[in-house]
Structures are given as structure tokens and as C-alpha cells.
N, C-alpha and C positions, 0 to 999 in steps of 0.2 A: 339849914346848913348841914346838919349832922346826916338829914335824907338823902343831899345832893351827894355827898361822900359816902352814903352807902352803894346806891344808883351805881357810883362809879365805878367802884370795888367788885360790884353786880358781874358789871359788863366786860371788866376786864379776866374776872375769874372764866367766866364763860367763853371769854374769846382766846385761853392764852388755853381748855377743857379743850376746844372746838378745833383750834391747830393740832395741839399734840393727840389727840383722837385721831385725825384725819392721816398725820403722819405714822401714827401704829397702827393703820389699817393699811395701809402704802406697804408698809416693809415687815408687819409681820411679826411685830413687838408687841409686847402686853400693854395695857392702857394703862395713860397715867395721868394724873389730876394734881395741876400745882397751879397759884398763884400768884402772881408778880405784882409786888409794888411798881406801879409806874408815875412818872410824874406829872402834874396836871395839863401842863401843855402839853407835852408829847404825844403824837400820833400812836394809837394804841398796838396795833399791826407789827407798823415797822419797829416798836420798843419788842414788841412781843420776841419777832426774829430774830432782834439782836441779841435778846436775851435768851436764848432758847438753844442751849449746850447739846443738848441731843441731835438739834437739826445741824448744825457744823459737822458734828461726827459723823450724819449720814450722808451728806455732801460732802467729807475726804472720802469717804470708803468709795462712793462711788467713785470720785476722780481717779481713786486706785484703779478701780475695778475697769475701768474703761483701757489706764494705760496697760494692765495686764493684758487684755486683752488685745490689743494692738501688737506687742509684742511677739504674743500666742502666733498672732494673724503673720507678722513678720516672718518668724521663724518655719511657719506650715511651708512658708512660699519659697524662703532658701531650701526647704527638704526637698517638696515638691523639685525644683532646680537641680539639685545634683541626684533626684530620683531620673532626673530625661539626663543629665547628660550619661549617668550609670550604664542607661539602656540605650544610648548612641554608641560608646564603646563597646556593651556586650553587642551589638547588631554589630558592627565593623569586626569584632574580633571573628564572629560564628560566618562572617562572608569573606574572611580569608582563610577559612578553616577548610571553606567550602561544603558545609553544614547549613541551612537552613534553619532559622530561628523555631524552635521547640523540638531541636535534638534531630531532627531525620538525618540518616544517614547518607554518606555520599554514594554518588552513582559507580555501579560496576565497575574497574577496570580506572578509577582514580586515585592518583598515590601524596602523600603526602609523607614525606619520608620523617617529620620531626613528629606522627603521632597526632591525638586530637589536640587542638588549643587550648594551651590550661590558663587557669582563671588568675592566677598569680603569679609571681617573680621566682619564688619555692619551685611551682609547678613547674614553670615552665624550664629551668634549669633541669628535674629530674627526667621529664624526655627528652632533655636535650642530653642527658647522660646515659640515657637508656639506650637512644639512636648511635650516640656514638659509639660505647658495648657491642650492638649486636652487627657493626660494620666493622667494628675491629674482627671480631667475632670470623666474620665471612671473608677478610683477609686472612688471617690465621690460615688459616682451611687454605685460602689460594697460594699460601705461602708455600705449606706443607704438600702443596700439588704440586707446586712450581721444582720445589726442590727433587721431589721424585721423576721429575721429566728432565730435569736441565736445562729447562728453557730461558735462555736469556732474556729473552722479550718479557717475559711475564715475572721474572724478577727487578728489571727497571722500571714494570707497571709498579707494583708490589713498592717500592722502593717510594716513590712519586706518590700514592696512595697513601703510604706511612707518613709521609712528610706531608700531604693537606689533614690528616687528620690530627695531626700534633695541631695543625694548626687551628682548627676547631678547637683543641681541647681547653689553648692559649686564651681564644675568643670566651669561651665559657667560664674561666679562671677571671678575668678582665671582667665579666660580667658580674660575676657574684664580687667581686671586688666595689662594683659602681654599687650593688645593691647596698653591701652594708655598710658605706657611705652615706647612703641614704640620697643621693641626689642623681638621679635619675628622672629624663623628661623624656615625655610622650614621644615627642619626634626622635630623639636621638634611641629609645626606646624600640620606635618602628622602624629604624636605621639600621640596628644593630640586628635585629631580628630578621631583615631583608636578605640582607650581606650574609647568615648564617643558614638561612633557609635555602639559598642560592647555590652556597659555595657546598651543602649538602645533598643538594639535588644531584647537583655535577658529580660529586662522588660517587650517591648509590647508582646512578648511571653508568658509571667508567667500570664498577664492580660487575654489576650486571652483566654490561658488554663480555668481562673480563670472565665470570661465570660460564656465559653461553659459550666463549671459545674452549672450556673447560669440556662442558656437557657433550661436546662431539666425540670427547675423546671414551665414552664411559658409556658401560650399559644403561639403559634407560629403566632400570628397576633397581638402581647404587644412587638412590640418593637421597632426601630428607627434604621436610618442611618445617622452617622456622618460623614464626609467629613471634615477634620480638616483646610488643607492645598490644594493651588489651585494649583494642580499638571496635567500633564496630561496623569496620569497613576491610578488614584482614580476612579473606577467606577465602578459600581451595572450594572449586565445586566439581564434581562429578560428572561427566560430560551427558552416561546414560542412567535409565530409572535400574532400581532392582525388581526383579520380577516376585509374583507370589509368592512366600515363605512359608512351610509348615514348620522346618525348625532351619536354625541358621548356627555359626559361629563367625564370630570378630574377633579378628587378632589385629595386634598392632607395638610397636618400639614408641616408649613415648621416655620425654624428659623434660623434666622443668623441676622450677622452684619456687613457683607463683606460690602468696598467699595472701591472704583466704582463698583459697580452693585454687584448683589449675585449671579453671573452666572447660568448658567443652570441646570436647577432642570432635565428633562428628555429632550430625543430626540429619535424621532422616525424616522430610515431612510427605504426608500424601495431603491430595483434596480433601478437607474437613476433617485432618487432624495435623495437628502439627509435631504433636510428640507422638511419631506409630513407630520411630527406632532411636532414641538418643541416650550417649554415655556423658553425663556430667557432673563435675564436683566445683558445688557453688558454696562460696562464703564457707564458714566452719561448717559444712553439712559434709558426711561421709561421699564417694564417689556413688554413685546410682546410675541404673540403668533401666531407662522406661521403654515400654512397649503398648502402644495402646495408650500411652496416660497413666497405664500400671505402672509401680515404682517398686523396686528391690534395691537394696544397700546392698555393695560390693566393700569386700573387705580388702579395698588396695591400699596401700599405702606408697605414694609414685612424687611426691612434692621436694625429692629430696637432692637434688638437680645430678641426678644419674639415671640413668639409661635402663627402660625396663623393659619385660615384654609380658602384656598382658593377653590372654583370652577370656573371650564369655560366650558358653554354649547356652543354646536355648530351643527347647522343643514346644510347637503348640497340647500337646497332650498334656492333660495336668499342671501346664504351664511349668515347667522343670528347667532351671537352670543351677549353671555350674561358673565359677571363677577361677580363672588360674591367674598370677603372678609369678614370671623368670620360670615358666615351666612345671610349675609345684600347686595342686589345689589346693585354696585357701578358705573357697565357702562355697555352699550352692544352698538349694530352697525352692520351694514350688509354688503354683498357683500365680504367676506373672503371667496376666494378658492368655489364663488357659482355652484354647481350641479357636484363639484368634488367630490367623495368619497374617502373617507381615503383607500388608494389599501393594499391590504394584504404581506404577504410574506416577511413583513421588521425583521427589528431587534429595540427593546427597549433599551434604555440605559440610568440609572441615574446618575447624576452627569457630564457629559460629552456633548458637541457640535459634532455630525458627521457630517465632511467636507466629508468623504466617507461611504459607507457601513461600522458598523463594527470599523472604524479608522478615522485617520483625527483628532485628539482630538489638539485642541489648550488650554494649563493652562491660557491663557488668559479668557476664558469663560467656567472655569471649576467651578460647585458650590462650595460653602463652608458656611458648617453650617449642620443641621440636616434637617431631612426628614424623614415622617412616613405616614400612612396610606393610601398612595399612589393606589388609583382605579380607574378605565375605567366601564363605559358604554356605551351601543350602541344604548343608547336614550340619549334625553335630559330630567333631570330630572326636578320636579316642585321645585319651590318657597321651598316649605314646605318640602320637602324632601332633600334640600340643608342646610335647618333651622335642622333638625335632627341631620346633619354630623354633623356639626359646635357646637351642646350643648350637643353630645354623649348622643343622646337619644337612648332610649331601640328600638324603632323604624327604627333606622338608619340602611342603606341597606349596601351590600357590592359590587364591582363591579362584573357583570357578564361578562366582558372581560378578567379583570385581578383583583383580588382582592391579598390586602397585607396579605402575607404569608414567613416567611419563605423560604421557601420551594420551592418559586416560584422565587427565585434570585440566581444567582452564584454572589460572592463577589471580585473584584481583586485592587490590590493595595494599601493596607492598608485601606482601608475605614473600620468602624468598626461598628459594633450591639449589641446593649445595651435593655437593655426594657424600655417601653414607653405606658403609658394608658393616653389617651388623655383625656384631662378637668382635668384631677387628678396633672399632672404635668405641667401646663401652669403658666409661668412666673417664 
């Protein structure tokens, strides 16, 4: 009897060894060795499992582990979900924009008068505040024309012009009103933005029209380029190439109060270079002027939204250049781009940075602000003759490369022409 009873003991020691082995090889637990009294009828196995505290524990954790998992799995598939609808709305938003999904620019000679499409309710208020500025902006100007002709007509434009952009200003006020409400829907969202992109269009239209009856009346070298917003579809181009340069000088009236920087006033690219003439002040970096891809800091200081007039001479000898600001030198320096000559056959462009011939325009380093009597020489001019530009004296030259006309620009992207006689309207 006492043998049958060990026999037993034997078998259950070894079978309760044999599970909990098997289960700390499974999951990675140290090995453990226990015992159980079982009782003599009962099935040894099924006493074992029921008795066997460890194995419960690793069958909750797992049942844990699985609903974690499930949930994990849930939650991938809601991100996943408003990951596509995110990118249904950025694709709808960049195909009213008339942009191209991955940023290219629009075509030549296409306006959007509200600016690029911004990404929020923020954004898109501040060009909607910016567009309305720089149209008030070009009434002003048609006011103070109107007034000095006496023309009836274009005081009841003037008048009717005043009165739709109040009314814009209402829609805008009503907007930001819904915003910080907080209840604002997509349709009523796309409803509102219809109705104001619409009723803006009509406007810079009626302006426009109302500009060009202006322009008949005015020399075609009295005027100005505004650049409202930093877009990169706003740009003045050049209609001919500049020819070979051994030394050159740029002048020009510039005014703004962009910041970080007032981006790029012009650029000059030729075949396989894109920077052989540009003047640009990006981000907190000082204004510069490259040649060749050579770079010189210019010591202007022009962000300050008044009216300047800068020059910069430059001879390929020695690479020697000079800076003026309002007629007075402010710094020069040598060895920029020396015994290169400026090569012919490019293309001009204001307002815009060329990363390529032609294109490449980043609105990062697009100008903003005004721009007037913009001229090239293919000398370096004196002292005194710089002293001319800058106090609109009766004396002052016009460029023999390019002189500001009219006539000598195509216009694309909203950028707009107003008139402008220097010294008469500064500050």
C-alpha cells in the first residue's frame, strides 16, 4: 500500500515538473518545480490545470494582449481614415488654388487676386486682409488722380469701389466672427469663400479697367510696381535679354516692409546659371548681390516701408563694386565674379528668385512691396551722377540697357501699375 502511494506521488510530481516546464519554455519564465496533492480519483492533468496559478495568469495576460491589440489595430485604421480624407481636402484645396499637388507654380499670365491658398482659417483671413490693403491701397492713388483731373466719372467709380470693399471688409468681420464661434462647416465654409473670391475678382477687375483709363493719360515711365503678397506666381518680366557686360550699374526706388527680408527685387538668369545678376534680401540674411553665384553683402537698410533709391556699380576688373543708398555711398569691396562678364542671352525678372531659366520661383524669396524706375547701365556711373537719380534732378540719365518704361515689361500674376514720380511721392 505504502508503494502504491508513493508510485502515485511519483507520477504526479513528475506530471504537474512536466507542465510547468513546458509552460516556462513557451513564455520565457525561469523553471519551476512543485508538487500537488491530488486526490485519488481524480484525473491527474485536469487537477493539475486547475490547480496551476501560474497558468490562469498567462491566459489573462494573454486575453489582454490580444484586446490591446485589437484596439491598436482599430485606432491604425481611424488614423489611416482621416489620413485620406486630410489629403482629399489638401488635393481640392491646391486644385482651386490652381496649383498642382507638390507646390508647382501656376501658369504665366494667371491671377488669383486672394494670394496662395492657406492651410487654415488664421491664414486664410490674413490674405484676405492683405488683398484688401493693397486694393484699398490702389484706390487711394485712383482717388487722388481723380481728384486732380475732376472727373466725375471716376469719382462715382471711386465711390461704388469704396462701397464693395466695405463690403468685403463686413464679410471678413462675419467670418472671423463664425470662426471664434467655433462652428463652422465645410459647405458653408466653401460657400463663403466662393461668394468672396467672386465679389474680388469683380473688384480688381473694375480697378484694373479703371487704372488702364488712368495710364492714357500719363507718361509711360510715371509709374510703379506693386507686389502686394509673396506669392510665387507675381512677376514683371523683361520683354529683351541684356547684352554682354564688362561692368554695369542698377538703380532703382524700392519700398516695403516685408519681414524676414523684402525678397527679391530682380534676377537675372542666363543658360546654365541661374544666379549670373541677382539683388536679394532673404530671411534675416543682409541684402546681397550675386554675380556669377559670387555673393557680396550690401549695406542697405530699405524694410522700413518708405521709399528709397538704391544703386550698385560693378566692374569685371578685380571684381569692384560700390553701393549707394538715397544717393550717399554706403560700402563697396572687390573680387565679386572678377574678370567675369555678365553673358548675354538670359532672361530678366522682377519680383521673383530663378532657381531655373524662366522658373524655379520659390514665394519664399518672392519681393513684396513697390518698385519703380528700375534701370541698367553698361558702365559704372560716377558719384554725381548717382547723386542725380536719387534727388530727381533735371540732369538724371536713363539706363542705356534697359530704361523703365511701360512698354518694356509683360505683367503676370496679379502684380499691378499705378503711377509714381519720384521725389514727389516719397514717404
Amino acid at each position: 500500500m505504502q508503494a502504491t502511494r508513493m508510485g502515485i506521488c511519483w507520477r504526479l510530481f513528475l506530471c504537474s515538473c512536466l507542465f510547468l516546464e513546458s509552460s516556462s519554455q513557451d513564455f520565457g519564465a525561469q523553471t519551476q518545480f512543485i508538487c500537488t496533492s491530488v486526490p485519488k480519483d481524480m484525473d491527474i492533468c485536469a487537477a493539475t490545470l486547475q490547480n496551476s496559478v501560474p497558468g490562469n495568469d498567462l491566459k489573462t495576460t494573454v486575453m489582454q494582449l490580444r484586446e490591446t491589440v485589437l484596439q491598436q489595430k482599430e485606432t491604425i485604421m481611424n488614423q489611416k481614415e482621416t489620413i485620406r480624407e486630410l489629403t482629399s481636402k489638401l488635393s481640392r484645396c491646391e486644385s482651386q488654388s490652381g496649383a498642382e499637388p507638390g507646390g508647382r507654380r501656376k501658369e504665366p499670365g494667371s491671377k488669383n487676386t486672394m494670394g496662395d491658398v492657406s492651410r487654415g482659417p488664421a491664414d486664410t483671413l490674413a490674405q484676405l486682409s492683405q488683398t484688401l490693403q493693397s486694393l484699398k491701397q490702389r484706390l487711394e492713388n485712383l482717388e487722388q488722380f481723380s481728384r486732380s483731373n475732376n472727373s466725375v466719372q471716376a469719382n462715382s467709380l471711386k465711390d461704388l469701389l469704396q462701397s464693395k470693399i466695405d463690403d468685403l471688409e463686413k464679410q471678413v468681420l462675419s467670418r472671423v466672427n463664425t470662426i471664434e464661434e467655433g462652428k463652422p462647416t465645410l459647405r458653408n465654409e466653401t460657400e463663403q469663400r466662393g461668394r468672396v473670391e467672386s465679389t474680388l475678382t469683380s473688384l480688381h477687375q473694375r480697378i484694373t479697367d479703371l487704372e488702364k483709363g488712368q495710364r492714357d493719360n500719363r507718361p509711360l515711365d510715371k509709374f510703379q510696381l506693386t507686389f502686394p503678397l509673396r506669392t510665387n506666381y507675381m512677376y514683371a518680366k523683361v520683354k529683351k535679354s541684356l547684352p554682354e557686360m564688362y561692368a554695369l550699374t542698377v538703380c532703382m526706388w524700392l519700398k516695403s516692409n516685408a519681414s524676414p527680408g523684402v525678397g527679391t527685387p530682380f534676377s537675372y538668369a542666363v543658360p546654365g546659371q541661374a544666379n549670373e545678376l541677382v539683388l536679394i534680401e532673404w530671411g534675416n540674411n543682409a541684402m546681397e548681390i550675386l554675380i556669377n553665384d559670387k555673393v557680396a553683402k550690401l549695406p542697405f537698410i530699405i524694410n522700413d516701408g518708405k521709399w528709397h533709391h538704391i544703386c550698385v556699380t560693378w566692374t569685371t576688373r578685380d571684381g569692384v563694386w560700390e553701393a549707394f543708398q538715397d544717393g550717399v555711398k554706403r560700402g563697396s569691396g572687390e573680387n565679386l565674379a572678377p574678370y567675369h562678364p555678365i553673358k548675354p542671352h538670359g532672361l530678366l525678372i522682377l519680383g521673383q528668385e530663378q532657381d531655373t531659366l524662366g522658373g524655379g520661383y520659390d514665394a519664399t524669396q518672392a519681393f513684396v512691396g513697390d518698385l519703380a524706375n528700375f534701370h541698367i547701365w553698361d558702365r559704372k556711373l560716377s558719384v554725381g551722377e548717382i547723386y542725380n537719380l536719387a534727388t530727381c534732378s533735371s540732369k538724371a540719365q536713363v539706363g542705356n540697357v534697359f530704361a523703365w518704361m511701360e512698354t518694356n515689361l509683360d505683367i503676370y500674376g496679379g502684380a499691378s501699375k499705378w503711377t509714381f514720380e519720384a521725389c514727389r511721392q516719397l514717404n
